[in-house]
FITI-986744 format. One line per field, with one value per residue (C-alpha): z, y, x; residue in one letter. Coordinates in Angstrom, 3 decimals. Each point is the difference from the previous one (the first is absolute). Layout:
BEGIN
up <- [Z ...] $
north <- [Y ...] $
east <- [X ...] $
code <- [a ...] $
This chain:
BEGIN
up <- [130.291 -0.299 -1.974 -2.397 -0.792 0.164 -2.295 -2.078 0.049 -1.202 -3.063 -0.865 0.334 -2.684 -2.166 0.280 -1.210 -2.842 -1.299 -0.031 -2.047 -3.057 0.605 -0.670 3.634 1.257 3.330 -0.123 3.327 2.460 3.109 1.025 3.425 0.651 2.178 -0.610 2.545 -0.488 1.125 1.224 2.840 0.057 -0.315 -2.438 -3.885 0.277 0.523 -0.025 -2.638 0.522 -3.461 -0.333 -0.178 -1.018 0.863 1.853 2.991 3.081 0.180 2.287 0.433 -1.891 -2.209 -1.541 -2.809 -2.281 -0.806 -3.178 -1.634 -3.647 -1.918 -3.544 -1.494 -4.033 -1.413 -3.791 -0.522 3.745 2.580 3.437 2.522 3.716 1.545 4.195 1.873 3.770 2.488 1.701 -3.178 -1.205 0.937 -1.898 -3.048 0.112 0.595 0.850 1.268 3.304 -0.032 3.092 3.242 2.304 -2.292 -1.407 2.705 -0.500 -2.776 -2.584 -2.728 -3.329 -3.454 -1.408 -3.905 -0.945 -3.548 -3.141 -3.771 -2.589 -3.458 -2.927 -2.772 -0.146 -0.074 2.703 3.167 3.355 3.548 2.710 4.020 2.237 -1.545 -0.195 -0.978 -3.440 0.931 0.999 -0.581 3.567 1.303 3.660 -0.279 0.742 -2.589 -2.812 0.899 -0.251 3.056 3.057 1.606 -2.197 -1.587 1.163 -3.350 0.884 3.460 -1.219 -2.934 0.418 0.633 -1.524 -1.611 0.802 -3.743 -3.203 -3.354 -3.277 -1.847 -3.668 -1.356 -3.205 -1.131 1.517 0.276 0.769 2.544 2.123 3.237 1.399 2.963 2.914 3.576 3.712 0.386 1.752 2.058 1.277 -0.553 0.577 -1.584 2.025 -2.512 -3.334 -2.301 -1.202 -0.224 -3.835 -0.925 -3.693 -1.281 -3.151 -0.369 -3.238 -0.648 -2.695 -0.102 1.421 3.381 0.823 1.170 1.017 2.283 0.369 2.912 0.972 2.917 1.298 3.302 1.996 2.382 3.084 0.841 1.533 -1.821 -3.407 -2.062 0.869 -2.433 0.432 -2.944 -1.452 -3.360 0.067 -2.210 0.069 -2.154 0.031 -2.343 -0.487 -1.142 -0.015 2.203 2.796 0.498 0.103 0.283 1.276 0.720 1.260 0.551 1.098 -1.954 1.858 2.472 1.946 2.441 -1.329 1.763 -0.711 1.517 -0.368 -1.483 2.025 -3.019 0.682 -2.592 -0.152 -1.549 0.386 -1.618 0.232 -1.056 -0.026 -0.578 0.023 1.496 -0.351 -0.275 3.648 0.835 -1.206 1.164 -0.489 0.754 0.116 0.090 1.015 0.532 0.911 0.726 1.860 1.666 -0.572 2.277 -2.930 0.988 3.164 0.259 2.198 3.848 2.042 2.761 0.775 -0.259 -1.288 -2.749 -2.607 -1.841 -2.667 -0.394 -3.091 0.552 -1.660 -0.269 -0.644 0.500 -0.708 -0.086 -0.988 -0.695 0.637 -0.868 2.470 -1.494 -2.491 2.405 2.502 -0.940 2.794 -0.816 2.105 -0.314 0.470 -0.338 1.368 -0.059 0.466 0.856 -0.983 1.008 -1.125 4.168 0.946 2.517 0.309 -1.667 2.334 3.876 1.626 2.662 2.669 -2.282 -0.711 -3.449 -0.549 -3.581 -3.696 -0.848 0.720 -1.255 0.349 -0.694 0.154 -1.828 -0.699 -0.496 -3.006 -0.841 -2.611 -2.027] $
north <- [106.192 3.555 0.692 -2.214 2.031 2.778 -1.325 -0.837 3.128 1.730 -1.929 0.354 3.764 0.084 -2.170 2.429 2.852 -2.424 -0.350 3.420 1.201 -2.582 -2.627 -3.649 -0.734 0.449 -0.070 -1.088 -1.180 0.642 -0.405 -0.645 0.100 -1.243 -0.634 -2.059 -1.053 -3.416 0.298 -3.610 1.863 -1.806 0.964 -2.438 0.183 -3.732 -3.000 -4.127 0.205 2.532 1.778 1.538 3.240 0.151 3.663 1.617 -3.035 2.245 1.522 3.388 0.753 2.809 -1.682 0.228 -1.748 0.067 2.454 -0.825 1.322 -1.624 0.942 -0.319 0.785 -0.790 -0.216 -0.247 -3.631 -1.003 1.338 -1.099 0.538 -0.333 -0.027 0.173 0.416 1.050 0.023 -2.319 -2.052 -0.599 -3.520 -0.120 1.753 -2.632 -2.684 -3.468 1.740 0.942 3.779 0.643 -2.137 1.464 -0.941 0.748 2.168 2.261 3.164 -1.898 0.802 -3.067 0.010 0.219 -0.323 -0.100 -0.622 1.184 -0.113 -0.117 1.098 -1.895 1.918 1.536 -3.278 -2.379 0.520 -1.978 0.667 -1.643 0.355 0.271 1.374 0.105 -2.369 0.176 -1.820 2.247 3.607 2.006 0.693 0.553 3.482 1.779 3.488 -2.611 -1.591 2.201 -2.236 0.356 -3.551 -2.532 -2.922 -3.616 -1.190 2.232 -1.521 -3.511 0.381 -0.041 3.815 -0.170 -2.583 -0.638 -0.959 1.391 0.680 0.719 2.421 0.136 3.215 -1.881 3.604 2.677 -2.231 -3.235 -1.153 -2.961 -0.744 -3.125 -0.535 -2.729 0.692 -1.335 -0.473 1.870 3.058 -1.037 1.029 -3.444 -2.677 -3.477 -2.568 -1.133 0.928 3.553 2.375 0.846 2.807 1.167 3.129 0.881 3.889 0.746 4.066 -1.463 3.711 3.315 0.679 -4.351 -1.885 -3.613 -1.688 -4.197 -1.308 -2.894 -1.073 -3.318 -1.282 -2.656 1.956 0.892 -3.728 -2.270 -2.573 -0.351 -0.991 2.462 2.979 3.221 1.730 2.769 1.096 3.763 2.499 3.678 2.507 3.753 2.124 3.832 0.542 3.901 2.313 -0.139 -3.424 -3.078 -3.803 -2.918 -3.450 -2.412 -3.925 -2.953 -2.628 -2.705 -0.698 -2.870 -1.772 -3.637 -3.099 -3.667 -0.909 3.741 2.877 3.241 2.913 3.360 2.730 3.817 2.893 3.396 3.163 3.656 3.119 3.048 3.583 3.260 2.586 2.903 1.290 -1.167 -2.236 -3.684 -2.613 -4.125 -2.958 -3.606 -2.744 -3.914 -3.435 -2.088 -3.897 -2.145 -2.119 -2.725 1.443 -0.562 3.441 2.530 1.185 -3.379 -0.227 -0.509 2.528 -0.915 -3.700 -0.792 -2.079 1.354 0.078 2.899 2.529 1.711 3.869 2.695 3.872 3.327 2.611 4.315 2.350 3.391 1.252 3.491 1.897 2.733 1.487 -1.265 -3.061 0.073 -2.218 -1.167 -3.183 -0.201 -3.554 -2.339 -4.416 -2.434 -3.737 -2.763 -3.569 -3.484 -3.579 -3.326 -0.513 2.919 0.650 3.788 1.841 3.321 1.511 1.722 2.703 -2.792 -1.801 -2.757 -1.613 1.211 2.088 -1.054 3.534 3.439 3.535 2.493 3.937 2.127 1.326 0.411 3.145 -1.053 2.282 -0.897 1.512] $
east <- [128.225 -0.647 3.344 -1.348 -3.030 1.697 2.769 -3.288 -1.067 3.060 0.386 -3.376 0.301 3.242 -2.060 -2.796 2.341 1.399 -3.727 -0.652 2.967 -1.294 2.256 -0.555 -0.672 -3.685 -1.765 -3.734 -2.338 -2.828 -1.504 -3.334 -1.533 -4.023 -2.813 -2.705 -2.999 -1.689 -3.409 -0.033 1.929 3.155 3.965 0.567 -1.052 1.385 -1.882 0.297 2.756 2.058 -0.197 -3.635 1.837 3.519 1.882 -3.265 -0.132 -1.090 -3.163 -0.940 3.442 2.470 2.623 3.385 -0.142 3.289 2.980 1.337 3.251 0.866 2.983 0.794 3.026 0.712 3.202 0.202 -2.276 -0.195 -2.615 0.528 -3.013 0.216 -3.279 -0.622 -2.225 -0.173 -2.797 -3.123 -0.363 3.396 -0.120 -3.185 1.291 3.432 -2.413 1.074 3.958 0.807 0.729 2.009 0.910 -2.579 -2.629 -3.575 -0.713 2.926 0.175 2.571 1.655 -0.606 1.181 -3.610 2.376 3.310 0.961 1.626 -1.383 2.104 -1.355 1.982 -2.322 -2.915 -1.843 1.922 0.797 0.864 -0.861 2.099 -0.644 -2.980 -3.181 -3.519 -2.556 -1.348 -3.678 -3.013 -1.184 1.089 3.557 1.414 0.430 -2.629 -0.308 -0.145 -3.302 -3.028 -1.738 1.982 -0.453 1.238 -1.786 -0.701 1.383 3.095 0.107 -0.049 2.473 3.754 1.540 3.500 2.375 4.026 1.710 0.319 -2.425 -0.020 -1.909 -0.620 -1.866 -1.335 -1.429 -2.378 -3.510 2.430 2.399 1.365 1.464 1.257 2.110 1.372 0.458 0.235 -3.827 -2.729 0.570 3.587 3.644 1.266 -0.945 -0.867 0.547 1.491 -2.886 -0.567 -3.412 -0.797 -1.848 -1.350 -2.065 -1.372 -1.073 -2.413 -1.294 -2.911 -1.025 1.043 -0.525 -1.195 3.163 -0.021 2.238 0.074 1.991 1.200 2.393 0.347 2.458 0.697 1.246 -2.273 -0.533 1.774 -0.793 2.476 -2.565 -2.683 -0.709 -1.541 -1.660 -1.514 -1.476 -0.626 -2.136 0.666 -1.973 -0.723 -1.774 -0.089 -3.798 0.922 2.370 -2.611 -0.437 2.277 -1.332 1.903 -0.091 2.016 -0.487 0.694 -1.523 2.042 2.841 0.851 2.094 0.820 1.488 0.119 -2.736 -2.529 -0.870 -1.503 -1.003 -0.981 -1.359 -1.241 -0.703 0.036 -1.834 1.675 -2.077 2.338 -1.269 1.009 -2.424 2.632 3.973 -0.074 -2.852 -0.449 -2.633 0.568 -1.495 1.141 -2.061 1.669 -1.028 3.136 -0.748 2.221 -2.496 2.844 2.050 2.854 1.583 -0.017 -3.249 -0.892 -0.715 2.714 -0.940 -3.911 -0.013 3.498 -1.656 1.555 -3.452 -0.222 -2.290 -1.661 -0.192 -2.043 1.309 -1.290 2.457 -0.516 2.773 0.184 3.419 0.767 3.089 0.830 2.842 2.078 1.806 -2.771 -3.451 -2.398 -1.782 -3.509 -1.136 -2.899 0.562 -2.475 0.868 -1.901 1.188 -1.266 1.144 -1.288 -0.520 -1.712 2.729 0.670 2.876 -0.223 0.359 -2.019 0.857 0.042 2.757 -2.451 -0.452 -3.699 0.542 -0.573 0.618 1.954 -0.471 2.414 -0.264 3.489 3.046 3.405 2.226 2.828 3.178 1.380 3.376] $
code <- [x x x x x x x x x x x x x x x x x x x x x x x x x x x x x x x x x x x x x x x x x x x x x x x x x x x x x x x x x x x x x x x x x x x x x x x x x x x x x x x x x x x x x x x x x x x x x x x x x x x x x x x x x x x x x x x x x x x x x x x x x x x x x x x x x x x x x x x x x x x x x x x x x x x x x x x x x x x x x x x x x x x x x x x x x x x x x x x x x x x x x x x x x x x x x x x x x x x x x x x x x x x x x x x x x x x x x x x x x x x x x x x x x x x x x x x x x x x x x x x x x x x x x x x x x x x x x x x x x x x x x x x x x x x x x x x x x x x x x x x x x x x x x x x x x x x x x x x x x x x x x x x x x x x x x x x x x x x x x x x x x x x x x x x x x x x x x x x x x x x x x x x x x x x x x x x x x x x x x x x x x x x x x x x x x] $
């Protein structure tokens, strides 16, 4: 094992060099470590479900998060990316794969993306491999998203897709993308039938651009003729250099089979501002409802029900940029659970299912090159 990493680590080091001297190969990544105290006083930022929080799962505790190492090298029309990632989360980040034999309690290594784009012209081009989702407004990787814990819409939307896509770049203010794969968050695919996905991207004006999603799958169920879905809005606008507005939502996704239908929907606010060169405050305000219990934000921990859960969430960050790969995100996120039971969504410090609510107060250290 450790010649591996060490073999690893060699490679990356001549790639490194290659980068440096301007050549087409480039070496991008970060790492991020965090602590975060819940003052419900529990370890866990995790309740009935599973997925209340989705990278930042234990509370009062110092963290690893991920180590990520992308490379991109283009030759001529082709780009090929490999993406990894190493550390506590990699199973999270590779979610639905196995990473390694000893499991999610061991520090793997997972293909977080692996692809290649080829561009035909300057207006098509095809993407073929394992890639990310094109539904919601976050990403895994941390230095892209001003908040540092991620979204419940991001939580409950599929993370990356195994296939291939095309992309038509109609002109500036219009493009297309449609693609099929093996389904939702896997490399494999279970059955005959493949996911679809579809975006259309509008710029109506400078500075506004508009992003609407779709994916649909039957994959993730065992049932042939079940069908998971999503229809996905993404917007951001730049009001001025100082301060950037977003939204994205979720005006309706479902799971469907013969015989039912469980929908869940949300929405989410993002207020971005820049205080200074180095100093940036944001807020995000959610409400994600899946009191259907359609996808995973449903109790199978507490009660084992299955019942969903509606959630409200207020989160503050300030983002803080030590030196020019160094930022320090301080940040603030209070949630607050609701069932159509009245059963309760949280622990307390006894372990006991006693909370409809958790607020937690902390941050994370990100470099990022």
């Amino acid at each position: 094992m450790k010649k591996v990493y060490l073999a690893i680590v060699s490679i990356l080091t001549v790639f490194s060099v290659s980068a440096q001297e301007g050549g087409p190969l480039t070496l991008s990544g970060y790492v991020d470590t965090y602590y975060f105290a819940n003052f419900n006083k529990t370890t866990t930022n995790e309740g009935a479900s599973g997925f209340e929080r989705i990278f930042d799962q234990n509370a009062n505790s110092f963290q690893v998060g991920l180590a990520q190492m992308m490379l991109t090298y283009e030759a001529g029309s082709v780009t090929g990316v490999i993406d990894v990632v190493v550390g506590n989360h990699a199973d999270l980040a590779n979610y639905g794969n196995a990473t390694s034999p000893l499991g999610s309690t061991s520090t793997a290594l997972a293909i977080k993306q692996a692809y290649m784009t080829w561009a035909a012209n300057d207006v098509l081009s095809f993407t073929a491999g394992q890639f990310g989702t094109n539904v919601g407004y976050e990403v895994i990787d941390a230095p892209a998203n001003f908040n540092y814990s991620l979204s419940n819409l991001f939580g409950n939307g599929p993370f990356y897709h195994t296939g291939i896509k095309m992309d038509v770049a109609a002109s500036d203010n219009v493009a297309f993308m449609v693609g099929v794969n093996n389904g939702l968050d896997s490399k494999d695919d279970n059955n005959k039938p493949k996911g679809v996905m579809g975006q259309v991207y509008l710029a109506p004006t400078d500075g506004w651009d508009v992003y609407l999603n779709y994916f649909g799958t039957n994959e993730g169920s065992k049932d042939d003729k079940a069908t998971y879905s999503w229809f996905d809005i993404t917007t951001s606008y730049q009001v001025t250099d100082d301060l950037l507005i977003g939204i994205n939502a979720v005006p309706y996704g479902a799971f469907k089979t013969e015989t039912s239908t469980q929908s869940w929907s949300g929405a989410a606010l993002y207020v971005n501002g820049s205080v200074s060169e180095k100093l940036g405050l944001g807020v995000r305000a959610e409400y994600f409802d899946n009191s259907e219990g359609g996808i995973y934000l449903a109790d199978f921990n507490n009660t084992g029900s299955g019942e969903g859960a509606a959630v409200t969430s207020l989160t503050l960050t300030a983002s803080i940029d030590i030196t020019e790969h160094l930022m320090f995100k301080p940040e603030f996120r209070f949630d607050k659970y609701k069932t159509d039971s009245g059963s309760m969504w949280l622990t307390d410090e006894a372990g006991a299912y006693t909370k409809d609510s958790q607020s937690t107060l902390g941050g994370a250290l990100i470099f990022h090159f």
